[in-house]
mmCIF file of the N, C-alpha and C atoms, coordinates in Angstrom:
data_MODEL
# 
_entry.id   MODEL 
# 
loop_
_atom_site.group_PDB 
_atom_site.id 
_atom_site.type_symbol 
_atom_site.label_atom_id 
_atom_site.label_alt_id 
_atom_site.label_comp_id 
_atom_site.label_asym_id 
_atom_site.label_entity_id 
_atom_site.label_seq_id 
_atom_site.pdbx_PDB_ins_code 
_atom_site.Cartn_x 
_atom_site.Cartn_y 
_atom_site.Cartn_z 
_atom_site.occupancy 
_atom_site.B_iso_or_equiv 
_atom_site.pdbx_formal_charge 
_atom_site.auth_seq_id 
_atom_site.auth_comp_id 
_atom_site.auth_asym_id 
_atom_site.auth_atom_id 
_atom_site.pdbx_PDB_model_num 
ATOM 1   N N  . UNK A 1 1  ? 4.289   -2.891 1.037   1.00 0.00 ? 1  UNK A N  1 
ATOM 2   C CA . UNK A 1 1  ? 5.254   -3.712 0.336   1.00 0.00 ? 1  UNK A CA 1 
ATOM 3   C C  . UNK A 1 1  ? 6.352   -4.139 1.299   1.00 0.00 ? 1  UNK A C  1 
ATOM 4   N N  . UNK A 1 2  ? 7.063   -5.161 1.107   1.00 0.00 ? 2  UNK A N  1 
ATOM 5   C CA . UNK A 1 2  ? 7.843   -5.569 1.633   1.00 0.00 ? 2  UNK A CA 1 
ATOM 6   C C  . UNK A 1 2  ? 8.961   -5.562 1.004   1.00 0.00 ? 2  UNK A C  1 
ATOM 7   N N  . UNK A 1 3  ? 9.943   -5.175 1.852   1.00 0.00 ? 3  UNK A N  1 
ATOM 8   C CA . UNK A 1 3  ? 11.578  -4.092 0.777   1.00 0.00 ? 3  UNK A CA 1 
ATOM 9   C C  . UNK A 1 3  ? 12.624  -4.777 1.693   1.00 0.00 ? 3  UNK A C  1 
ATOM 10  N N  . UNK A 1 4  ? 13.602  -5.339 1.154   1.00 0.00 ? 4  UNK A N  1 
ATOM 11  C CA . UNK A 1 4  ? 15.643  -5.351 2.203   1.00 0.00 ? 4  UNK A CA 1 
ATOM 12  C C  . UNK A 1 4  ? 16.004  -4.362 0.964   1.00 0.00 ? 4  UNK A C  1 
ATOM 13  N N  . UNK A 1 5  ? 17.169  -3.914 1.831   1.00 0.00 ? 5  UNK A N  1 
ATOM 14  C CA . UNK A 1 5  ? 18.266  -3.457 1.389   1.00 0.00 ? 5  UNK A CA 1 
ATOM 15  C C  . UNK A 1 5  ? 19.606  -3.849 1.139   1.00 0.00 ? 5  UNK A C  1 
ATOM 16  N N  . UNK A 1 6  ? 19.981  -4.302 0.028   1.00 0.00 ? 6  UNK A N  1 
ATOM 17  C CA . UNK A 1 6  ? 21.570  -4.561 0.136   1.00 0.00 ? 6  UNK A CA 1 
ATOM 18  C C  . UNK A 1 6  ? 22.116  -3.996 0.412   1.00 0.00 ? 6  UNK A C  1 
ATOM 19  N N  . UNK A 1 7  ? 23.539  -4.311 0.483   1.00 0.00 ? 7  UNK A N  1 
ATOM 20  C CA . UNK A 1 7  ? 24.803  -4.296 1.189   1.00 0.00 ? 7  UNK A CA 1 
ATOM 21  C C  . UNK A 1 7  ? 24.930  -2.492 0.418   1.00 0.00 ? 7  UNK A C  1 
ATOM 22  N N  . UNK A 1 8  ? 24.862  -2.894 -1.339  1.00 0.00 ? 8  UNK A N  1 
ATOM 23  C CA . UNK A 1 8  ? 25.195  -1.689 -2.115  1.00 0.00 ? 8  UNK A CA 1 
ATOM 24  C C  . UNK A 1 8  ? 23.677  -0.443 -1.978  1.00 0.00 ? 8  UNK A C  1 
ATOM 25  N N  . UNK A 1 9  ? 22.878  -0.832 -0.751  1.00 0.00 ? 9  UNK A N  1 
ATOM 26  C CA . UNK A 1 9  ? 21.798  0.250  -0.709  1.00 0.00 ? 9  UNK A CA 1 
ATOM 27  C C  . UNK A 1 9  ? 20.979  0.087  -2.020  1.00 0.00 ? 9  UNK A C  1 
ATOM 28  N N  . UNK A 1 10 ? 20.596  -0.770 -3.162  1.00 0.00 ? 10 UNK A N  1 
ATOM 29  C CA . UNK A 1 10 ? 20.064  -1.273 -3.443  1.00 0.00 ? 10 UNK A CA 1 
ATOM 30  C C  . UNK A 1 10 ? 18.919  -2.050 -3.126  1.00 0.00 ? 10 UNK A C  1 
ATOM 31  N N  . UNK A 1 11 ? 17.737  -1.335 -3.200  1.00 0.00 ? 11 UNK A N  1 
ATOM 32  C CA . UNK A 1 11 ? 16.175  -1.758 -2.746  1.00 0.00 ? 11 UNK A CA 1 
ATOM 33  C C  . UNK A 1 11 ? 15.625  -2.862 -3.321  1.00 0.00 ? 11 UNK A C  1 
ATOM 34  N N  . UNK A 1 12 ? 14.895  -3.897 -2.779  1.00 0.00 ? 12 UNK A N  1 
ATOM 35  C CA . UNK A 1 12 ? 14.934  -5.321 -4.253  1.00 0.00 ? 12 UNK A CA 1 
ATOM 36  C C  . UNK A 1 12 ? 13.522  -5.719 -2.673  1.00 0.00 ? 12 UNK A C  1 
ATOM 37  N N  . UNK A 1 13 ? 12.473  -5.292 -4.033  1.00 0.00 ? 13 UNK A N  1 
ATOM 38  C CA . UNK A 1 13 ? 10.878  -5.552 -3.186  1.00 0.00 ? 13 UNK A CA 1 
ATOM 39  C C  . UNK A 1 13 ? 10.479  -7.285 -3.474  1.00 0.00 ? 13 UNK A C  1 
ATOM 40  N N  . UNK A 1 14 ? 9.908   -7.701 -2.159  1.00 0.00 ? 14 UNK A N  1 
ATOM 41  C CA . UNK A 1 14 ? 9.821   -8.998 -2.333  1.00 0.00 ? 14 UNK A CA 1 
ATOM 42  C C  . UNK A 1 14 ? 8.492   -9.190 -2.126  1.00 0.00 ? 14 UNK A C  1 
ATOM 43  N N  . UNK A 1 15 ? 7.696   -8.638 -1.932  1.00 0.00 ? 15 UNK A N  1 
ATOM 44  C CA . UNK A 1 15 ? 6.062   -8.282 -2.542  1.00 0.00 ? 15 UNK A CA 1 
ATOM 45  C C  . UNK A 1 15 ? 5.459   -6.917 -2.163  1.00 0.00 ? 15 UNK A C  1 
ATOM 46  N N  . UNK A 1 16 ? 4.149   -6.917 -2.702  1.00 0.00 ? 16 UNK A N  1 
ATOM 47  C CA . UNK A 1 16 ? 3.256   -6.543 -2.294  1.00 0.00 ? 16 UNK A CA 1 
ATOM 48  C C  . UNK A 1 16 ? 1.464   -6.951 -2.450  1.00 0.00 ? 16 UNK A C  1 
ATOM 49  N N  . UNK A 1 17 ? 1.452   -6.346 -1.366  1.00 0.00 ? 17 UNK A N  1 
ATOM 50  C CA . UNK A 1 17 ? 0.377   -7.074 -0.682  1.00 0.00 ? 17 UNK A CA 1 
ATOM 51  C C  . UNK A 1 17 ? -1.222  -5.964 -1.533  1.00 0.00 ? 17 UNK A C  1 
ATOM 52  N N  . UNK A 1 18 ? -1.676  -6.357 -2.795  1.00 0.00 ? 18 UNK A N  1 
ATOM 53  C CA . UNK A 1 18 ? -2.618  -5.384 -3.337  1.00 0.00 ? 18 UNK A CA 1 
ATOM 54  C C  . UNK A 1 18 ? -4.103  -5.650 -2.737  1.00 0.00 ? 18 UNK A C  1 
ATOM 55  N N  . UNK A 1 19 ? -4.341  -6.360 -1.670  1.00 0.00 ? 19 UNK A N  1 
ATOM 56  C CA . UNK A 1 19 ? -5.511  -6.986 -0.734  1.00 0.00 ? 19 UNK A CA 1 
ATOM 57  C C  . UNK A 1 19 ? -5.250  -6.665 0.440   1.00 0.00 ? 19 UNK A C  1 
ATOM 58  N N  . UNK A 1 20 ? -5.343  -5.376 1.060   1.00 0.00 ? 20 UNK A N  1 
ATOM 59  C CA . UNK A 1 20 ? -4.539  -5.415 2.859   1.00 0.00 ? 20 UNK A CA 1 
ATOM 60  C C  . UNK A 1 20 ? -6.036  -5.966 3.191   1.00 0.00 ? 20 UNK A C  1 
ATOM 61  N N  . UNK A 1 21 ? -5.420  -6.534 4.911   1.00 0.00 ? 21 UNK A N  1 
ATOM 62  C CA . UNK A 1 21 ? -6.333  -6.906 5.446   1.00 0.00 ? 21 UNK A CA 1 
ATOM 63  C C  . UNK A 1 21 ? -7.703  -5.713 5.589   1.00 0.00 ? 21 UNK A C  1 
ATOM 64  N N  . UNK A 1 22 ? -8.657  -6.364 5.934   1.00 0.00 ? 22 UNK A N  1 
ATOM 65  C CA . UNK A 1 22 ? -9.987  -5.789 6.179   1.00 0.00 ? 22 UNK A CA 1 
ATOM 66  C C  . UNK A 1 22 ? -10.656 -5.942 6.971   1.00 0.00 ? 22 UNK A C  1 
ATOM 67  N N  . UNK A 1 23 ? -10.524 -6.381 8.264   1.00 0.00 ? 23 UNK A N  1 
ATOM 68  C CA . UNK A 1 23 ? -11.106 -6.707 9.437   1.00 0.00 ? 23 UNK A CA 1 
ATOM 69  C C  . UNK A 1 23 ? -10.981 -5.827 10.325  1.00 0.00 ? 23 UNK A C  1 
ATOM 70  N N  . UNK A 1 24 ? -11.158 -5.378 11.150  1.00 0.00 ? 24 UNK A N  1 
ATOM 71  C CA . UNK A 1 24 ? -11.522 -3.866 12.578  1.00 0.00 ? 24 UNK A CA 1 
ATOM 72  C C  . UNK A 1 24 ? -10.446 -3.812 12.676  1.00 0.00 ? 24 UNK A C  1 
ATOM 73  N N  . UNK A 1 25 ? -9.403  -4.834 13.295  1.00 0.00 ? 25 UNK A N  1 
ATOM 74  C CA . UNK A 1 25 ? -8.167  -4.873 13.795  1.00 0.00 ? 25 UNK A CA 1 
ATOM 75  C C  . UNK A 1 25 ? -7.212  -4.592 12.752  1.00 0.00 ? 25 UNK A C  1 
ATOM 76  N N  . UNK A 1 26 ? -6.722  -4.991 11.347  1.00 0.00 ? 26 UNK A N  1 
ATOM 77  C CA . UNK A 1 26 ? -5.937  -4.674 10.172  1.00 0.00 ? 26 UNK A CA 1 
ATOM 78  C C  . UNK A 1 26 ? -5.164  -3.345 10.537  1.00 0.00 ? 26 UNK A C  1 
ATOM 79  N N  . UNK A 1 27 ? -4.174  -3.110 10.269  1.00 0.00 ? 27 UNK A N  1 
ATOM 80  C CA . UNK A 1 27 ? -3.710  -2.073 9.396   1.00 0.00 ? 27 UNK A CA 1 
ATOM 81  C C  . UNK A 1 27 ? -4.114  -1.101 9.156   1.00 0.00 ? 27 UNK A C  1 
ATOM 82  N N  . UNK A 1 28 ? -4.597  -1.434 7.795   1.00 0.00 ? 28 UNK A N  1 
ATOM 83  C CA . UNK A 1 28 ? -5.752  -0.312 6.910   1.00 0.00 ? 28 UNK A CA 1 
ATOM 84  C C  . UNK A 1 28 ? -6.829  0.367  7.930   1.00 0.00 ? 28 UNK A C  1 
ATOM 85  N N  . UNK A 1 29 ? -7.577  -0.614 8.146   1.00 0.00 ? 29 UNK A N  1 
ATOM 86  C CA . UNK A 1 29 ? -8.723  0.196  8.980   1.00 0.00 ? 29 UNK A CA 1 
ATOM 87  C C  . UNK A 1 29 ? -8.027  0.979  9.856   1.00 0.00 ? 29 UNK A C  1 
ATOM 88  N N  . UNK A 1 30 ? -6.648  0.191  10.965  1.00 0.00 ? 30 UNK A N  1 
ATOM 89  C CA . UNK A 1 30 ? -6.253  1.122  12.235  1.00 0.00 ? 30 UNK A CA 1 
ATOM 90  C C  . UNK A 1 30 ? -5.531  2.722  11.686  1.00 0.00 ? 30 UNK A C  1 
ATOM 91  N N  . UNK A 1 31 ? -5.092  2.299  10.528  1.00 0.00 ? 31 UNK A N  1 
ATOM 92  C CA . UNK A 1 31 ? -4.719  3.744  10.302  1.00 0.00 ? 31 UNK A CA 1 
ATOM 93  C C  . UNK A 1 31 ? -5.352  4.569  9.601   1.00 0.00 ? 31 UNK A C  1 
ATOM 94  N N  . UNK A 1 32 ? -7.182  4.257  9.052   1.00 0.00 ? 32 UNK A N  1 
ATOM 95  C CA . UNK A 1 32 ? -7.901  5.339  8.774   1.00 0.00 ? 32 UNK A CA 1 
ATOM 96  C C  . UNK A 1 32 ? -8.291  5.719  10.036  1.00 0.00 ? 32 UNK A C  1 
ATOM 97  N N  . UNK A 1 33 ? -8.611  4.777  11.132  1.00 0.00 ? 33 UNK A N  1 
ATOM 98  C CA . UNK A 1 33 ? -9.080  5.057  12.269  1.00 0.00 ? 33 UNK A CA 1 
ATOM 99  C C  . UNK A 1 33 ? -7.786  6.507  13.318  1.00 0.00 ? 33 UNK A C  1 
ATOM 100 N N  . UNK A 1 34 ? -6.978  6.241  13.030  1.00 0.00 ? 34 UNK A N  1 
ATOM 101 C CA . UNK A 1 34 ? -5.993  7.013  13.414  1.00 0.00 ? 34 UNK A CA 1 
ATOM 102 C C  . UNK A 1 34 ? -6.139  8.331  12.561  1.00 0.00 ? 34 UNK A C  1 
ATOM 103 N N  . UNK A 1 35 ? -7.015  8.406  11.709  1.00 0.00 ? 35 UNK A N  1 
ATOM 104 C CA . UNK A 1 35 ? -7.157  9.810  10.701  1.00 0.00 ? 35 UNK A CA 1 
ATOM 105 C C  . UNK A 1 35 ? -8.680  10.074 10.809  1.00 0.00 ? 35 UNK A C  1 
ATOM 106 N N  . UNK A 1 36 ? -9.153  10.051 11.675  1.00 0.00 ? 36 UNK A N  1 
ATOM 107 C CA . UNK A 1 36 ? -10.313 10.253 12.213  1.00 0.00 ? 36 UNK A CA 1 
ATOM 108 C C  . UNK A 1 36 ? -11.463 9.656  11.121  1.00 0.00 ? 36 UNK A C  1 
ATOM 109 N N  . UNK A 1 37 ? -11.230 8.272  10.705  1.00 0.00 ? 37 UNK A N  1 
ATOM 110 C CA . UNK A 1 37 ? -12.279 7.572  9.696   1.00 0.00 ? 37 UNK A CA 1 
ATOM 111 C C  . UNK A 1 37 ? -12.134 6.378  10.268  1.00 0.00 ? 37 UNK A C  1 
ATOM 112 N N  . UNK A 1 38 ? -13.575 6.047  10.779  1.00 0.00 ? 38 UNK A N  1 
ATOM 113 C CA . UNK A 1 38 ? -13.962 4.784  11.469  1.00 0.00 ? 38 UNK A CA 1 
ATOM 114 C C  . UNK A 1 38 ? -14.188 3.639  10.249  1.00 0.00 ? 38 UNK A C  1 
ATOM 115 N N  . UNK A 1 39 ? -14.480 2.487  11.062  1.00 0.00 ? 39 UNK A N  1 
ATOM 116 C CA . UNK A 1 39 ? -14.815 1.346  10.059  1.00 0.00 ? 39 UNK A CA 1 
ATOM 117 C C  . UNK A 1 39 ? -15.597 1.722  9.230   1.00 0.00 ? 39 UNK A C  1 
ATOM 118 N N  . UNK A 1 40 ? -16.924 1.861  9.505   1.00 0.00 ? 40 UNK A N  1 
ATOM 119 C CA . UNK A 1 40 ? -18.140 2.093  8.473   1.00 0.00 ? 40 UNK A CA 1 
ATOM 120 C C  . UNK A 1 40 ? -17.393 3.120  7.673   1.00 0.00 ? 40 UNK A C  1 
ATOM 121 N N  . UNK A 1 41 ? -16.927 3.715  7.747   1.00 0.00 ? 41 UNK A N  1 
ATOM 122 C CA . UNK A 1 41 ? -16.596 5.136  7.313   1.00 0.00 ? 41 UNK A CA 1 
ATOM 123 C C  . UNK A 1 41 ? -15.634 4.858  6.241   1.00 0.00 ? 41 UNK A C  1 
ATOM 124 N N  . UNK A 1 42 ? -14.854 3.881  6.550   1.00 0.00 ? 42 UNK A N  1 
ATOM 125 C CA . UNK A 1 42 ? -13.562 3.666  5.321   1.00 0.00 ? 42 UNK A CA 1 
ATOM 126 C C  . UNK A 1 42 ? -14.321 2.865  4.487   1.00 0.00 ? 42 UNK A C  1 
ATOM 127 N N  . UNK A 1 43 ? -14.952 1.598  4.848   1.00 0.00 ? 43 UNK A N  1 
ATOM 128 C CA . UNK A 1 43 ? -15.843 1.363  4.074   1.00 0.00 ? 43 UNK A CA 1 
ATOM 129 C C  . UNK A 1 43 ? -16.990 1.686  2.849   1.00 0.00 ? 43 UNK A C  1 
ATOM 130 N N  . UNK A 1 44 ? -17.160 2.813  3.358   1.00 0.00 ? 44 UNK A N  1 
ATOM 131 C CA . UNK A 1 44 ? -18.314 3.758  2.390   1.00 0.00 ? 44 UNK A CA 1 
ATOM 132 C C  . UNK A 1 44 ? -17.234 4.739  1.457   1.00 0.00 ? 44 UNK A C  1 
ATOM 133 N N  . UNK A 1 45 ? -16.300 4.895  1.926   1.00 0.00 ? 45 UNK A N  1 
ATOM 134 C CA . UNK A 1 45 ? -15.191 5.923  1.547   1.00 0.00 ? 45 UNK A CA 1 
ATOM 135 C C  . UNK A 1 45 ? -14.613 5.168  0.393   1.00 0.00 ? 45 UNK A C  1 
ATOM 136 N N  . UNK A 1 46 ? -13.994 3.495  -0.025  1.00 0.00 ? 46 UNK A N  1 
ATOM 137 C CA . UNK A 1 46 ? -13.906 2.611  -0.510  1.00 0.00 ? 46 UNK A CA 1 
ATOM 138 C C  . UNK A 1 46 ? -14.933 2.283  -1.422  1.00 0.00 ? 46 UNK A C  1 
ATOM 139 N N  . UNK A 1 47 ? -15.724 2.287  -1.120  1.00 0.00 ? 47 UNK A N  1 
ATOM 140 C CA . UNK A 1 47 ? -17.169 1.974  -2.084  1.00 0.00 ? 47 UNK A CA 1 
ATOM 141 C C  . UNK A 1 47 ? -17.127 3.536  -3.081  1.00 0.00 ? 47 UNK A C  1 
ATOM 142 N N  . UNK A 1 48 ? -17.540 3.942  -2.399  1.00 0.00 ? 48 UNK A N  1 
ATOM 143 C CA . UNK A 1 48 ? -17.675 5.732  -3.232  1.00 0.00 ? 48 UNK A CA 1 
ATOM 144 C C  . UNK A 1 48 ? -16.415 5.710  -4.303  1.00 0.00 ? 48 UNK A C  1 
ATOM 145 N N  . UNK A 1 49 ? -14.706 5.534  -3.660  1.00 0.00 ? 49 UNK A N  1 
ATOM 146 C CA . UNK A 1 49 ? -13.936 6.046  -5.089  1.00 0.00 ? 49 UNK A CA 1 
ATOM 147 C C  . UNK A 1 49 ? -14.034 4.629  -5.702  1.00 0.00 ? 49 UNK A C  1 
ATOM 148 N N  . UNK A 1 50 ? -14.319 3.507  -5.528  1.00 0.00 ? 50 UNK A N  1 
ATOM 149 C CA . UNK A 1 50 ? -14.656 2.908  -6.842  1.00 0.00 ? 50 UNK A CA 1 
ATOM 150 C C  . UNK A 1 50 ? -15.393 3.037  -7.606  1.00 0.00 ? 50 UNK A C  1 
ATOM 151 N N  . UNK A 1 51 ? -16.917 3.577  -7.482  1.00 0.00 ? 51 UNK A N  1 
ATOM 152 C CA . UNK A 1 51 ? -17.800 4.192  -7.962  1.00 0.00 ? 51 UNK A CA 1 
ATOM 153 C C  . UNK A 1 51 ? -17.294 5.129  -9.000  1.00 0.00 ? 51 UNK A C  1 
ATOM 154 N N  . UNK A 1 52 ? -16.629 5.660  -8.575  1.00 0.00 ? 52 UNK A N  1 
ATOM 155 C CA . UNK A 1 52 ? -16.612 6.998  -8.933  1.00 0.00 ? 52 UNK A CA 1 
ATOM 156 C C  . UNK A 1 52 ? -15.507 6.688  -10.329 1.00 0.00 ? 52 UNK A C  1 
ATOM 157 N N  . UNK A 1 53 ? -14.304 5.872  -9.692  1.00 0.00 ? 53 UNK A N  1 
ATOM 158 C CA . UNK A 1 53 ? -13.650 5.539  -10.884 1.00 0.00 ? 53 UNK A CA 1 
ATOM 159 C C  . UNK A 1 53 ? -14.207 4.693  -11.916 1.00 0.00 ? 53 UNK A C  1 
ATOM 160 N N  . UNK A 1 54 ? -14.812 3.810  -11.708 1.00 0.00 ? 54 UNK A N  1 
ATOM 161 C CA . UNK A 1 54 ? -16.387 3.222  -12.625 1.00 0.00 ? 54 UNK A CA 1 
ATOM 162 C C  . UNK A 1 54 ? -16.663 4.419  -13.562 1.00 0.00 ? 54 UNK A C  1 
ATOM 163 N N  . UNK A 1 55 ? -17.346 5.750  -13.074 1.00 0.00 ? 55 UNK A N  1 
ATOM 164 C CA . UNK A 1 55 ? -18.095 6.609  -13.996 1.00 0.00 ? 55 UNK A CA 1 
ATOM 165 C C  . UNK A 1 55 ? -19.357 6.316  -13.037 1.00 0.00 ? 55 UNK A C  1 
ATOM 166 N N  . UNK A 1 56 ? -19.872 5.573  -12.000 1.00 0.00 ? 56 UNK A N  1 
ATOM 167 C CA . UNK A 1 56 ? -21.130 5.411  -11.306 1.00 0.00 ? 56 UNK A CA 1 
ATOM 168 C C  . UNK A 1 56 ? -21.392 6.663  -10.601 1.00 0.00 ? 56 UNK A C  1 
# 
């Protein structure tokens, strides 16, 4: 999400992003990759808890 802060420390979010990127390079992937979960790996990891929240 994307957050400023006012003056009075007052937080006022000006989006969020419910689609992060998905390409090798992204974000998302670099910081599963930084938690020892590669591409394929977040991928299947992604697939599985939707499944799972499905009832599949």
């Amino acid at each position: 999400s994307d957050m400023i802060i006012a003056e009075d420390d007052t937080i006022y979010i000006l989006e969020t992003n419910t689609i992060p990127g998905m390409t090798q390079t992204s974000l998302l992937p670099q910081s599963a990759a930084a938690h020892g979960l590669d591409y394929p790996q977040l991928l299947e990891k992604l697939i599985e808890l939707g499944m799972a929240a499905k009832g599949r």
